[in-house]
DSSP file (Angstrom, degrees, kcal/mol; ACC not computed):
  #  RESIDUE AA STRUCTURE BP1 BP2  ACC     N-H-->O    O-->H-N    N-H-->O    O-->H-N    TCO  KAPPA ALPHA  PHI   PSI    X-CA   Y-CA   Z-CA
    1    1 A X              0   0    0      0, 0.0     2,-0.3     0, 0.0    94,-0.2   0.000 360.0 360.0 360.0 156.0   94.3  148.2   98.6
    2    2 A X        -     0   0    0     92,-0.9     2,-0.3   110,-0.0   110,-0.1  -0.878 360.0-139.9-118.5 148.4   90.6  148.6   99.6
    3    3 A X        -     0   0    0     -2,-0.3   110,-2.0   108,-0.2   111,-1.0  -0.909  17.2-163.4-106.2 141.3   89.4  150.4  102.7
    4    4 A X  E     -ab  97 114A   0     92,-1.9    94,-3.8    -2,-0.3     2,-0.2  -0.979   9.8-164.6-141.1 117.7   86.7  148.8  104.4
    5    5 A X  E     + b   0 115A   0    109,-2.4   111,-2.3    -2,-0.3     2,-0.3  -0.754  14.3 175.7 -74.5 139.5   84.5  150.6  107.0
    6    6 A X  E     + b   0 116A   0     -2,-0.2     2,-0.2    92,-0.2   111,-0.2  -0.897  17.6 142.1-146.7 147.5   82.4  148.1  109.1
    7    7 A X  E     - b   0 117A   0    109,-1.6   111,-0.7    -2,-0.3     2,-0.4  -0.909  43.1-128.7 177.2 160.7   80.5  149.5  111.8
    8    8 A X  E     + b   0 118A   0     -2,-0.2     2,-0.3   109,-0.2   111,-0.1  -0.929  35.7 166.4-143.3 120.0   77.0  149.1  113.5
    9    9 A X  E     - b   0 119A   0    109,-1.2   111,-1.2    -2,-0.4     6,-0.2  -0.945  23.4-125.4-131.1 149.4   75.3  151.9  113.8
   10   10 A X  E >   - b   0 120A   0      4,-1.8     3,-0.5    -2,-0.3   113,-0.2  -0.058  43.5 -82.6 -82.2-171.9   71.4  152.9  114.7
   11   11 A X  T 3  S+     0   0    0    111,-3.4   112,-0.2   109,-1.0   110,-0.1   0.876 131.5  42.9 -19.9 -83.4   68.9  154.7  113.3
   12   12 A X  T 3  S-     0   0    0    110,-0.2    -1,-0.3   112,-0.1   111,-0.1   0.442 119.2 -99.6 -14.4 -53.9   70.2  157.6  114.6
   13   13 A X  S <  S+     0   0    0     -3,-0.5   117,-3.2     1,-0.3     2,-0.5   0.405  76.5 140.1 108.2  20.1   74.0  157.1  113.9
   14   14 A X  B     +E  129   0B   0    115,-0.2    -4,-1.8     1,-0.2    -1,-0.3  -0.622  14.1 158.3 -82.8 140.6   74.7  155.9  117.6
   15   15 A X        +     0   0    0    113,-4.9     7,-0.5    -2,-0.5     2,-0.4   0.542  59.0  19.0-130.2  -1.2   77.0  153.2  117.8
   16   16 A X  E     -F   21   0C   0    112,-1.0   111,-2.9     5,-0.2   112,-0.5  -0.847  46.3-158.9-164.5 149.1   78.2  153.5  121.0
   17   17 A X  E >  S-F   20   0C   0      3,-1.4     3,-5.2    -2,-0.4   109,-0.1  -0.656  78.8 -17.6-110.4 157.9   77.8  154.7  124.4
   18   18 A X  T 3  S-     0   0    0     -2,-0.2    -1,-0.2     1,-0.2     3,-0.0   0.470 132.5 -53.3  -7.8  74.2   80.9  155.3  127.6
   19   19 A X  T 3  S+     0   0    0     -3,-0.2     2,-0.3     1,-0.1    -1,-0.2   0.646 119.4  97.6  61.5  61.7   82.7  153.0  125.3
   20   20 A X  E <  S-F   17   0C   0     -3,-5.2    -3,-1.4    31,-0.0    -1,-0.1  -0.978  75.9 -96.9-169.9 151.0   80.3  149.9  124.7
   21   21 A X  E     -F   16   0C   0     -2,-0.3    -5,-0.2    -5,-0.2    -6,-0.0  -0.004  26.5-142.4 -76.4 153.6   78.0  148.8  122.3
   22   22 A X  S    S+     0   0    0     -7,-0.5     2,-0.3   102,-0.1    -1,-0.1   0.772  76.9  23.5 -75.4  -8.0   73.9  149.6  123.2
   23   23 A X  S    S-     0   0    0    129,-0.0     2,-0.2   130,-0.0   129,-0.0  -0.810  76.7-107.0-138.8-180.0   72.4  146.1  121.7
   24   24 A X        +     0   0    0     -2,-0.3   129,-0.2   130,-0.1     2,-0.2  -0.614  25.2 170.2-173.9 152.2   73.1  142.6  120.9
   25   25 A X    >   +     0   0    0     -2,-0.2     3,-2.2     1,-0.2     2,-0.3  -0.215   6.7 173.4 -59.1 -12.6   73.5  141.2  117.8
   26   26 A X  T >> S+     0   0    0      1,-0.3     3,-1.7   125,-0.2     4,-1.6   0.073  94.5  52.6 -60.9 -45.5   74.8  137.5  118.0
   27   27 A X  H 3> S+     0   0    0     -2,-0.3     4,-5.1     1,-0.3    -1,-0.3   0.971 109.2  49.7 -33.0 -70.6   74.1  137.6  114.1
   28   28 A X  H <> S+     0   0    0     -3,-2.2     4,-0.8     1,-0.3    -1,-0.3   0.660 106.9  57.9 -61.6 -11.8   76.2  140.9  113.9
   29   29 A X  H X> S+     0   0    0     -3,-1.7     3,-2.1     2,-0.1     4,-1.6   0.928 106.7  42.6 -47.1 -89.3   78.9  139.3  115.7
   30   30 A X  H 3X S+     0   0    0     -4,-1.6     4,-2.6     1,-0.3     5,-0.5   0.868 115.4  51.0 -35.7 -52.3   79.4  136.5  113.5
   31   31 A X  H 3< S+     0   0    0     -4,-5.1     4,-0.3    -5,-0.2    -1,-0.3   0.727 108.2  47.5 -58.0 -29.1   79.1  138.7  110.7
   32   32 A X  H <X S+     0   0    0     -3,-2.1     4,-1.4    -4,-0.8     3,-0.3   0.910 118.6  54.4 -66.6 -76.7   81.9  141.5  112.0
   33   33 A X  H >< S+     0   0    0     -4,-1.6     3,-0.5     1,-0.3     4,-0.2   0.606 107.6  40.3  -5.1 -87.9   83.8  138.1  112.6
   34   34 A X  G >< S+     0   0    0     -4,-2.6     3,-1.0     1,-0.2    -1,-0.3   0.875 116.7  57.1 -31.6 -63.3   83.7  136.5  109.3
   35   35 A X  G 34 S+     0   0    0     -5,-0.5    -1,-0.2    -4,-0.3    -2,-0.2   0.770 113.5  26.5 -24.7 -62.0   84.3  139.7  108.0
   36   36 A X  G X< S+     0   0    0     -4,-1.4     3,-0.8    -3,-0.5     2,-0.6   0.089  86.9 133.3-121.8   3.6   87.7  141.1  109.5
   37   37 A X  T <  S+     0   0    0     -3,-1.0    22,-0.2    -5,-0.3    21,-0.1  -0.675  82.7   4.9 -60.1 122.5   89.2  137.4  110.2
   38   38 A X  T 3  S+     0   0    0     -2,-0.6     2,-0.4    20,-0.5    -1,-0.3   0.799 114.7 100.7  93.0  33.7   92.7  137.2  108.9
   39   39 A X  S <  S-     0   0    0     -3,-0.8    -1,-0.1    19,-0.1    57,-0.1  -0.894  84.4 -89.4-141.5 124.5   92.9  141.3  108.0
   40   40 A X        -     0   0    0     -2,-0.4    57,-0.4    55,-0.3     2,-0.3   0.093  36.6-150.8 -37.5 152.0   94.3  144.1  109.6
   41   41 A X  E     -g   61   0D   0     19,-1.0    21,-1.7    55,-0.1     2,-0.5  -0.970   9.8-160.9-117.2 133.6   91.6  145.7  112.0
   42   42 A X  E     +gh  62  98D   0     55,-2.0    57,-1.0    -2,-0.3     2,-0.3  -0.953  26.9 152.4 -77.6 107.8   92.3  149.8  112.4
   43   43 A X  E     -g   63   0D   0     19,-1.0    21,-1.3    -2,-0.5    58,-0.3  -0.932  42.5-113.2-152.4 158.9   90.5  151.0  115.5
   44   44 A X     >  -     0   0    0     56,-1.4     4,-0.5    -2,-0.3     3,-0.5  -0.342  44.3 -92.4 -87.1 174.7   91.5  154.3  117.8
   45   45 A X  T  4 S+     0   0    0     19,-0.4     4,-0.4     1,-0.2    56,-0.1   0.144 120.6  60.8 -82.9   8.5   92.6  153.7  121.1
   46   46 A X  T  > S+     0   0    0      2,-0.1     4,-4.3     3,-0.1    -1,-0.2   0.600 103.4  50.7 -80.6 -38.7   89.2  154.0  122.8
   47   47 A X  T  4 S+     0   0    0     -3,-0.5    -2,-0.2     2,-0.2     4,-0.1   0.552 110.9  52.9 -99.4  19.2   87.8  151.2  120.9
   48   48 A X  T ><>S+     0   0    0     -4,-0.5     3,-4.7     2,-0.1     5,-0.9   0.755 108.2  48.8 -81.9 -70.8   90.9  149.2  122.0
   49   49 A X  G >45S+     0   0    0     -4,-0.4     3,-1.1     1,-0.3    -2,-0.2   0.787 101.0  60.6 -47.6 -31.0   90.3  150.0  125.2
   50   50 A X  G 3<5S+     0   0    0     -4,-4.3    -1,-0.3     1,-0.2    -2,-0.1   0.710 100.8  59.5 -61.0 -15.9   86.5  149.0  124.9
   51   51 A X  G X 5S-     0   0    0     -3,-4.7     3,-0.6    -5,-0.1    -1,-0.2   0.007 126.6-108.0 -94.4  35.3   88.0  145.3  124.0
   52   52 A X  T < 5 -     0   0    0     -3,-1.1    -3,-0.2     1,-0.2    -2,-0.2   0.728  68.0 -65.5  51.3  15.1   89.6  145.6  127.6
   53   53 A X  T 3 <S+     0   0    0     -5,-0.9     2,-0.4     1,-0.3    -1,-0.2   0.934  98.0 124.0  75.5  44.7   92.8  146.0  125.8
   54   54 A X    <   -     0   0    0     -3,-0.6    -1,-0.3    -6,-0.2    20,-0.1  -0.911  66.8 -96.5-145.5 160.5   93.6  143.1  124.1
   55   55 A X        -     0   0    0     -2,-0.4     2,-0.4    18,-0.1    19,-0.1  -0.215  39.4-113.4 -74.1 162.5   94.3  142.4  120.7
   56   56 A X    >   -     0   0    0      3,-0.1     3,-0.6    18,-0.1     2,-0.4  -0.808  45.4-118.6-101.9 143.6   91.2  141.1  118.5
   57   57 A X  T 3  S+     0   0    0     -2,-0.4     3,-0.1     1,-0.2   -19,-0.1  -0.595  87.9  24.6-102.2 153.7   92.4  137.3  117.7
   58   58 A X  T 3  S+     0   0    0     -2,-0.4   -20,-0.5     1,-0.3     2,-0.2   0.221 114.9  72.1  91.6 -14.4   93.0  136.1  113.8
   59   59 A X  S <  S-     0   0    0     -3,-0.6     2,-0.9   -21,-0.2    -1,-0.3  -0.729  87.2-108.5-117.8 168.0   93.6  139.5  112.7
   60   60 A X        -     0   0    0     -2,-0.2   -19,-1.0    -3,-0.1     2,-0.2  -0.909  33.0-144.4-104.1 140.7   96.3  142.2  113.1
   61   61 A X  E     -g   41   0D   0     -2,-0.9    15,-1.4    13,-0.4     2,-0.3  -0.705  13.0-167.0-102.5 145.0   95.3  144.9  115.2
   62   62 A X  E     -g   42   0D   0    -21,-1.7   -19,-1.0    -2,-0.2     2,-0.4  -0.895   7.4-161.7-121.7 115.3   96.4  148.5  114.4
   63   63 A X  E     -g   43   0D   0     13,-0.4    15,-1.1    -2,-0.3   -19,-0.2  -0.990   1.6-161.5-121.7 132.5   95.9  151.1  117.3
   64   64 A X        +     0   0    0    -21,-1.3   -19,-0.4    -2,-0.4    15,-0.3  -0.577  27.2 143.8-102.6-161.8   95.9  154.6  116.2
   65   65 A X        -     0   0    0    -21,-0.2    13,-0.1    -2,-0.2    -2,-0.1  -0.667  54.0-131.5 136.0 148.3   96.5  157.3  119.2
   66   66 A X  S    S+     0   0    0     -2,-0.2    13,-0.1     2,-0.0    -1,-0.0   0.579  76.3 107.3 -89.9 -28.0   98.0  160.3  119.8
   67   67 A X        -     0   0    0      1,-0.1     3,-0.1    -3,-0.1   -22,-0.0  -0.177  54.6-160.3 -43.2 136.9   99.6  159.1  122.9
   68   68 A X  S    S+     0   0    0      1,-0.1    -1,-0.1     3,-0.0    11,-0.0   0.553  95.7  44.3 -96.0 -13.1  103.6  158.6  121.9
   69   69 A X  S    S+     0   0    0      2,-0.0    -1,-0.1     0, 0.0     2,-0.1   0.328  83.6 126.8-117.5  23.9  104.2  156.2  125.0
   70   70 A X        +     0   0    0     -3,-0.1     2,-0.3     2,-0.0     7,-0.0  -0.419  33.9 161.2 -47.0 132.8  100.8  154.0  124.3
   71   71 A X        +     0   0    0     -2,-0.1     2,-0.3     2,-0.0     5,-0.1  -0.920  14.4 165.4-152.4 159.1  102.1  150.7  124.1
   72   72 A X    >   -     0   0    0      3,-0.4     3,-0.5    -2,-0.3     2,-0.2  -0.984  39.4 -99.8-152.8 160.7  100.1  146.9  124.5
   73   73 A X  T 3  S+     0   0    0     -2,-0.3   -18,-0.1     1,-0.2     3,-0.1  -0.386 105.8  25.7 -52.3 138.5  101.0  143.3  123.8
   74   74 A X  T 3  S+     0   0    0     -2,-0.2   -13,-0.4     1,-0.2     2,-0.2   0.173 101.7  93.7 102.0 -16.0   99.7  142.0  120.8
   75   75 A X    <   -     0   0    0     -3,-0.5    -3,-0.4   -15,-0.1   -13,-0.2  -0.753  63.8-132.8-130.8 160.3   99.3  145.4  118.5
   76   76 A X        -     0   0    0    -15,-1.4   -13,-0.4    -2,-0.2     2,-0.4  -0.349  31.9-155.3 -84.1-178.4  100.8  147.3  116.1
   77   77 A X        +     0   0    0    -15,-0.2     2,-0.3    -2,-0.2   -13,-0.1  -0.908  20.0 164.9-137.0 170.0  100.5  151.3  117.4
   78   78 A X        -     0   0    0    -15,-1.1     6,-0.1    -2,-0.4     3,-0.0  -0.874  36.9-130.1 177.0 153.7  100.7  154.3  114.8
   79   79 A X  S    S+     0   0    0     -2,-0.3     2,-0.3   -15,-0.3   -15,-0.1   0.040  78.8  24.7-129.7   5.4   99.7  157.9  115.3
   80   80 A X  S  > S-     0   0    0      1,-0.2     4,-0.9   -14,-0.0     3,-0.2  -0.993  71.6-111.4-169.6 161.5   97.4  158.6  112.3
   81   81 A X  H >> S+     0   0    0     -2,-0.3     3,-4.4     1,-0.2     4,-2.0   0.996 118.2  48.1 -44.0 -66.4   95.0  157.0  109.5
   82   82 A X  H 3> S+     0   0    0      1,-0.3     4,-0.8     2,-0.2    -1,-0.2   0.546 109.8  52.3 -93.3  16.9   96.7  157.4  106.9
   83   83 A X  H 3> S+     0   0    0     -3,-0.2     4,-0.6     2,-0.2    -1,-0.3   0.557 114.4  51.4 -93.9  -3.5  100.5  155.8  108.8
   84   84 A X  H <X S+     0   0    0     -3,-4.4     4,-2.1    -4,-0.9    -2,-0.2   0.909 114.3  40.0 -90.2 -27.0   98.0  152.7  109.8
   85   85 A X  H  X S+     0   0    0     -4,-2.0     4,-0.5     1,-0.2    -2,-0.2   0.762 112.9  52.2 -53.3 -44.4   96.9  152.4  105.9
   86   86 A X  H  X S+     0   0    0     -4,-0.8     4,-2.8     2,-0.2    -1,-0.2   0.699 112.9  47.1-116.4 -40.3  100.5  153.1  104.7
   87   87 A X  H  X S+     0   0    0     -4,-0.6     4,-0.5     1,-0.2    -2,-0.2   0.883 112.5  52.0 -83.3 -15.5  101.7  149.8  107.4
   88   88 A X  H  <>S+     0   0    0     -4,-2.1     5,-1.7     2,-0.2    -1,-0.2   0.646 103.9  51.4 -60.5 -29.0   98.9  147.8  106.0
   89   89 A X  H ><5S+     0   0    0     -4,-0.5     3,-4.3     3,-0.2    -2,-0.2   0.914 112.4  53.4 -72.2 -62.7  100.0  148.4  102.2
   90   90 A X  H 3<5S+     0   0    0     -4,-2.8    -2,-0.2     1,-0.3    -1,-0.1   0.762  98.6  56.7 -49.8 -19.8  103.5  147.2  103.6
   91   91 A X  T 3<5S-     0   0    0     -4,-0.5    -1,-0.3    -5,-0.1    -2,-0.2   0.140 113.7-125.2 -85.4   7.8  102.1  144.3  104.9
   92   92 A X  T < 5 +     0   0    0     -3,-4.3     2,-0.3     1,-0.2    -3,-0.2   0.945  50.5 168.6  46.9  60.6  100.8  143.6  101.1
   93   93 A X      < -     0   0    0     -5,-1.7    -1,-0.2     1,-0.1     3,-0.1  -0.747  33.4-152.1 -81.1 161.0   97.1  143.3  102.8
   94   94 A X  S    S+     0   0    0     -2,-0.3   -92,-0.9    -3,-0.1     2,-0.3   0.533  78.9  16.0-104.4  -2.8   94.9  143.3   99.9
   95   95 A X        -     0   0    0    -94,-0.2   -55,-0.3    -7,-0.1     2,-0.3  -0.863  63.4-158.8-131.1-176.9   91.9  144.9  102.3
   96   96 A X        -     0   0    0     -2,-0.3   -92,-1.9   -57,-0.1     2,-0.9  -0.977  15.9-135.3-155.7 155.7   92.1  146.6  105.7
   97   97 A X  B     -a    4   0A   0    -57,-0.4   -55,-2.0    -2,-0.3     2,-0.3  -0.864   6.4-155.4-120.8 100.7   88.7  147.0  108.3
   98   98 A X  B     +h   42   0D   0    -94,-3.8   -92,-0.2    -2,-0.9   -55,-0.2  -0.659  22.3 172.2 -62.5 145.7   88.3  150.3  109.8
   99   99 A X        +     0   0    0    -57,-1.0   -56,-0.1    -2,-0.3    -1,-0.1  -0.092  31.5 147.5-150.2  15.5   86.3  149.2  113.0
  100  100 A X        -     0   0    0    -58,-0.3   -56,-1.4     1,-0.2    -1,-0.3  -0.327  54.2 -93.2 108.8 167.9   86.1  152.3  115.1
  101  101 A X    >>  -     0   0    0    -58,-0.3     4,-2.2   -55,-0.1     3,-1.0   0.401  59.7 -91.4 -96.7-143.2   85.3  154.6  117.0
  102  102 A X  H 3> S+     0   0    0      1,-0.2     4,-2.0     2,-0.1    29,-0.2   0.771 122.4  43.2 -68.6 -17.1   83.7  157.5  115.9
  103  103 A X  H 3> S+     0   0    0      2,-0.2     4,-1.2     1,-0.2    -1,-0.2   0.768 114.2  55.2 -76.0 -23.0   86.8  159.9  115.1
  104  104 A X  H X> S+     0   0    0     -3,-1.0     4,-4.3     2,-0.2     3,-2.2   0.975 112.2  44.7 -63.4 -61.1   88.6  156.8  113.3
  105  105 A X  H 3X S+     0   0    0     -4,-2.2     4,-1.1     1,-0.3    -2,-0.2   0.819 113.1  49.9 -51.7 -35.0   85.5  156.5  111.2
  106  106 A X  H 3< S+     0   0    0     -4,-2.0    -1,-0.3    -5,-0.2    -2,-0.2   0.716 112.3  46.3 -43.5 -39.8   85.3  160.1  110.6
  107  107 A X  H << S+     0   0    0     -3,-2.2     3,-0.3    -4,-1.2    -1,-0.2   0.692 116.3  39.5 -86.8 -39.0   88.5  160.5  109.6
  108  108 A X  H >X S+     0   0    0     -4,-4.3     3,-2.4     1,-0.2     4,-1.6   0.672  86.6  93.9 -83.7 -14.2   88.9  157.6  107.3
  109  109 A X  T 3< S+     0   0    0     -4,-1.1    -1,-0.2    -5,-0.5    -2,-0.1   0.666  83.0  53.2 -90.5 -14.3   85.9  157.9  105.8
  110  110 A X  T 34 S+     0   0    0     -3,-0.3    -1,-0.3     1,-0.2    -2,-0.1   0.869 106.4  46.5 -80.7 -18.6   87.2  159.9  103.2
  111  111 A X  T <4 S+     0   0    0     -3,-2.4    -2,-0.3    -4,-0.2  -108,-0.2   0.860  98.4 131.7 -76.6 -27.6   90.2  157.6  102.0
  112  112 A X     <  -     0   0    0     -4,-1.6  -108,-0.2     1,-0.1     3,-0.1   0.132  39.5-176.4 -51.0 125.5   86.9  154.6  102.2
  113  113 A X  S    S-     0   0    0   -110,-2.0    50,-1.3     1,-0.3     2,-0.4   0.844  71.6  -3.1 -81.1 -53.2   86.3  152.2   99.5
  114  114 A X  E     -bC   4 162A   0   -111,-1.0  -109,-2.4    48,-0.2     2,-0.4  -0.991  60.2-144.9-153.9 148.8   82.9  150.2  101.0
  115  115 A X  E     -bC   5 161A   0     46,-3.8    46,-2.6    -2,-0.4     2,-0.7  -0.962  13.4-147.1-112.5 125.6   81.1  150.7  104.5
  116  116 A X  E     -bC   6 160A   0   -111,-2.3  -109,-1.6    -2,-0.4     2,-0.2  -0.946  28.7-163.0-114.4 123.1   79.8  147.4  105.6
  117  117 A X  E     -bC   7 159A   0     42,-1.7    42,-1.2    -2,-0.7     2,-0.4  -0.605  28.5-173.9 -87.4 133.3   76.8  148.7  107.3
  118  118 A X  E     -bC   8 158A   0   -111,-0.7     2,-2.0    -2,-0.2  -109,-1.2  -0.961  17.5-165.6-101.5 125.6   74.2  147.1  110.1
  119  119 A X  E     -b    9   0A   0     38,-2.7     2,-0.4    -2,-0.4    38,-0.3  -0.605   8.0-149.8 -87.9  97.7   71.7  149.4  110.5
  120  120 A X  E     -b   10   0A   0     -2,-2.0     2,-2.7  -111,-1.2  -109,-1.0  -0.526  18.0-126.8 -72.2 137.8   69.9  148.5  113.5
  121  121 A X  B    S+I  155   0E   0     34,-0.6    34,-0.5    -2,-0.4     2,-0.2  -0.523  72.0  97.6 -94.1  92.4   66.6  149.3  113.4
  122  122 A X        -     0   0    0     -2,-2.7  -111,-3.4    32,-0.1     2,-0.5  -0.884  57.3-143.0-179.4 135.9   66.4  151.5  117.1
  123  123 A X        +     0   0    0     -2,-0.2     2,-0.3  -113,-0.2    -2,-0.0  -0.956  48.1 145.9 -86.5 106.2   66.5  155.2  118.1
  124  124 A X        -     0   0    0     -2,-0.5     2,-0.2     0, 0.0  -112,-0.1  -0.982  44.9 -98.7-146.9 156.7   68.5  155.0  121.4
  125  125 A X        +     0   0    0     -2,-0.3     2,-0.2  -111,-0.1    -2,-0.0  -0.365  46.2 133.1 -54.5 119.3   71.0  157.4  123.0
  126  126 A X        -     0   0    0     -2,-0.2  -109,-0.2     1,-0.1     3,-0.1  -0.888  51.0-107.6-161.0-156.1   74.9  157.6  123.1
  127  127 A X  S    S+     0   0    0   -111,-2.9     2,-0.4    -2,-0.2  -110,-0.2   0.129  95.0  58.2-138.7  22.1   78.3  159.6  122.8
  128  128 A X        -     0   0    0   -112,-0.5  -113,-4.9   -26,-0.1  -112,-1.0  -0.920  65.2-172.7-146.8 136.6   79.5  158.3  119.9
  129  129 A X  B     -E   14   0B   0     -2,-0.4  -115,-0.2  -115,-0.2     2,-0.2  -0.941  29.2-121.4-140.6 155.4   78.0  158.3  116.6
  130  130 A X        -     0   0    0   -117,-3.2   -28,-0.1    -2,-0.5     3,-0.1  -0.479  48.7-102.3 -84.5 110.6   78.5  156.8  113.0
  131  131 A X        -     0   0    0     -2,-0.2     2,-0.2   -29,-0.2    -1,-0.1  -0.591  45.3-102.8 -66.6 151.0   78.9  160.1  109.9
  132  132 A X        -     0   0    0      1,-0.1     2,-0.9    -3,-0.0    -1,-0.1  -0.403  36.5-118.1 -74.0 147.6   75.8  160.3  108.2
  133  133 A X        -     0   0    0     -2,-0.2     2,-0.4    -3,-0.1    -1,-0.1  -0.595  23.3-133.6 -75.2 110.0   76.5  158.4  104.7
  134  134 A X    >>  -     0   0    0     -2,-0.9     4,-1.4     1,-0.2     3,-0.9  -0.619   7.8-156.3 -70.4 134.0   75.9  161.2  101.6
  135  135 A X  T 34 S+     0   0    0     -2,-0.4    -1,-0.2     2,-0.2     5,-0.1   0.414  90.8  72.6 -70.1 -10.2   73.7  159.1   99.2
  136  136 A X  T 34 S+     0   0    0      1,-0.1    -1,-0.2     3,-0.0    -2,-0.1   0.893 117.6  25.5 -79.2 -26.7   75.2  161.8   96.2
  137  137 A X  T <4 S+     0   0    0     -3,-0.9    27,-3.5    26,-0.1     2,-0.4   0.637 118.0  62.7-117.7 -15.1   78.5  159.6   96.9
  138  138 A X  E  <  -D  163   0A   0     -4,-1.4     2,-0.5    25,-0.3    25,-0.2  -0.810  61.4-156.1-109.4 164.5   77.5  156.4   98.2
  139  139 A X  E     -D  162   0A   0     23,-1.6    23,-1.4    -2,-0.4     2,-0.2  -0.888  16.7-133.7-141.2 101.7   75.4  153.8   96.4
  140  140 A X  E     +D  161   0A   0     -2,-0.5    21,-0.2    21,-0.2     3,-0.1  -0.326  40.6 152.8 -29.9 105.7   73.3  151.0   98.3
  141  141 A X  E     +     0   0A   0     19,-3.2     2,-0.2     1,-0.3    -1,-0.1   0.495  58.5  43.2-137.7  29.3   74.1  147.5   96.5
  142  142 A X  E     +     0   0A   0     18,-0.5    18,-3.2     2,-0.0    -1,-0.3  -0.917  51.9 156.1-161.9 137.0   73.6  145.3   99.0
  143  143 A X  E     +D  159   0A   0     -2,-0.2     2,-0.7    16,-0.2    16,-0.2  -0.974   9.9 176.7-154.4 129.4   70.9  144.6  101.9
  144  144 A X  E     -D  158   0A   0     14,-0.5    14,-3.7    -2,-0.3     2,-0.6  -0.954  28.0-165.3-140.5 104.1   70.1  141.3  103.6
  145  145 A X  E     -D  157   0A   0     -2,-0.7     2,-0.5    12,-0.2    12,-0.3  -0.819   8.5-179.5 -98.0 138.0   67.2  142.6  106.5
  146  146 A X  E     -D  156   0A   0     10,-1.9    10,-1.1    -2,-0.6    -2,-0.0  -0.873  14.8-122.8-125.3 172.4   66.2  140.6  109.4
  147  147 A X        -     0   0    0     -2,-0.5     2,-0.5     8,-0.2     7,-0.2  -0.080  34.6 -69.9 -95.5-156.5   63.8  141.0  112.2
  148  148 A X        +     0   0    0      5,-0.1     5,-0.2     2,-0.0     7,-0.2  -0.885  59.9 165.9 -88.7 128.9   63.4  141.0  115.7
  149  149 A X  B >   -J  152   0F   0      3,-0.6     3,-1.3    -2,-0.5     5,-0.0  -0.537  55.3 -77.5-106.7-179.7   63.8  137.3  117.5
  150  150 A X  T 3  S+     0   0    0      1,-0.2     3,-0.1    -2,-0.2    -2,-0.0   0.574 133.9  32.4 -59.9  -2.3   64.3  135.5  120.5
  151  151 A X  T 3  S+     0   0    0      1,-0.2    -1,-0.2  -126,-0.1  -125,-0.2   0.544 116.2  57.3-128.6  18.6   67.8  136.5  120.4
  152  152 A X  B <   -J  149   0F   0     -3,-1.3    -3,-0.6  -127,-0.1    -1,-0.2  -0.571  58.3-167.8 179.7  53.4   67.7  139.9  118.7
  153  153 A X  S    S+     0   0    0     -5,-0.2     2,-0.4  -129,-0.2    -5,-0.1   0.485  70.6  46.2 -41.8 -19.9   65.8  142.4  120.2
  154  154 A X  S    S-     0   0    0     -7,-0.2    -5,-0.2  -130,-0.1   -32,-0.1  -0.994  88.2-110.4-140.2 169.6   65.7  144.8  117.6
  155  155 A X  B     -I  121   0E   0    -34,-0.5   -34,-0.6    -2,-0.4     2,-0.3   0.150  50.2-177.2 -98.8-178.9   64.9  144.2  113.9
  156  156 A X  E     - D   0 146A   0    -10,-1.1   -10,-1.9   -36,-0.2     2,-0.4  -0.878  20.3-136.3-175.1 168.0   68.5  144.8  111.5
  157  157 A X  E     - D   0 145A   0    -38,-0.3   -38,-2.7   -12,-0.3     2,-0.8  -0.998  10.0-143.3-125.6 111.2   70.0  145.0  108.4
  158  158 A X  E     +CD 118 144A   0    -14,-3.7   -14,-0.5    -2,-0.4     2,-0.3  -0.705  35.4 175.7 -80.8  99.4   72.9  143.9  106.8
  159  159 A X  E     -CD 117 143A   0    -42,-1.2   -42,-1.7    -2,-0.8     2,-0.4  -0.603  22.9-161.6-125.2 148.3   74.0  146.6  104.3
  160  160 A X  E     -C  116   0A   0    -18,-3.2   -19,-3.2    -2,-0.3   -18,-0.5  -0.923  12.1-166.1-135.6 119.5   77.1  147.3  101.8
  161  161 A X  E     -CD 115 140A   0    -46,-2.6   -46,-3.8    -2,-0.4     2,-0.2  -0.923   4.8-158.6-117.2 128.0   77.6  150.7  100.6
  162  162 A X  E     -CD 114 139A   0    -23,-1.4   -23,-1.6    -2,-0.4     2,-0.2  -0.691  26.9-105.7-120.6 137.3   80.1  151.4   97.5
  163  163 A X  E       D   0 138A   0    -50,-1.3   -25,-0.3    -2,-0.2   -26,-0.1  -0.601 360.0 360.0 -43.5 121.8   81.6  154.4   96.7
  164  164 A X              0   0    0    -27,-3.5    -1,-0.2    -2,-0.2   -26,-0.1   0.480 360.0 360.0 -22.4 360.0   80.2  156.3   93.7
C-alpha cells in the first residue's frame, strides 16, 4: 500500500496557523480534492477539528488521537499512525492520504512513500509547520508552477516528491 503525504506548506514550512490554513488556493483545493477522492484521508484530531468536525465527503476519514472517549459521526477513530495504516490495509485501499497536521505528518513521514507537495510561494507566520524534506532521501520528479492571479494571491507550485 502506498503512503501519500499531501500537504500545503510555505516557504517556510508553515501550513497552518490556530488551526486554519493562511492563504487561498482555489486551484489547491481542487487539486487536494481530486487527489484524496474515494481514499482513506488520515488526519489528527486537530485537523478534524479545523474541518468543524465533520467527516471530509467521498473519502473515509481516519482520526488519530490520543483521546480514548474521542468519538464523531462519520469517522473511523484509532490512536496511532501506524493502527490507521494497518485499518486502511484491511480495507484493501491500494493508497492512503496523510493530510495533517503537523505531528501526523511528522510522524508518518517516515513510513511515507510520495509527498504531494504545494509549495506556496510566501514567508508568513504560524504554529504549525510542514518537516523540512531531506533532498539525500527525497527526489523532485514532478513540478507544475503557477503564478499569482486574480484569484491567487501568491505564486505556487504543484510538486511530487518520491522516496529515494
Amino acid at each position: 500500500m502506498q503512503i501519500i503525504q499531501i500537504v500545503a506548506a510555505s516557504t517556510n514550512n508553515v501550513i497552518g496557523k490556530d488551526y486554519g490554513l493562511l492563504w487561498s488556493l482555489p486551484n489547491d483545493m481542487k487539486w487536494f480534492k481530486n487527489k484524496t477522492w474515494a481514499l482513506p484521508v488520515v488526519m489528527g484530531r486537530k485537523t478534524f477539528k479545523s474541518l468543524n468536525n465533520k467527516p471530509m465527503n467521498g473519502r473515509v476519514n481516519v482520526v488519530i488521537t490520543k483521546q480514548t472517549d474521542f468519538k464523531a459521526e462519520g469517522i473511523t477513530v484509532v490512536n496511532t499512525i501506524e493502527a490507521a495504516i494497518d485499518f486502511c490495509k484491511q480495507q484493501a485501499y491500494k493508497e492512503v492520504m496523510i493530510i495533517g497536521g503537523g505531528e501526523i505528518y511528522k510522524q508518518s513521514l517516515p513510513l511515507t512513500d510520495t509527498v504531494l507537495l504545494t509549495r506556496v510561494d510566501a514567508v508568513v507566520e504560524g504554529d504549525t509547520y510542514y518537516p523540512e524534506l531531506d533532498e539525500s532521501q527525497w527526489q523532485l520528479v514532478f513540478e507544475d508552477k503557477h503564478p499569482t492571479d486574480a484569484k491567487h494571491v501568491y505564486a505556487y507550485s504543484f510538486q511530487t516528491w518520491i522516496r529515494k
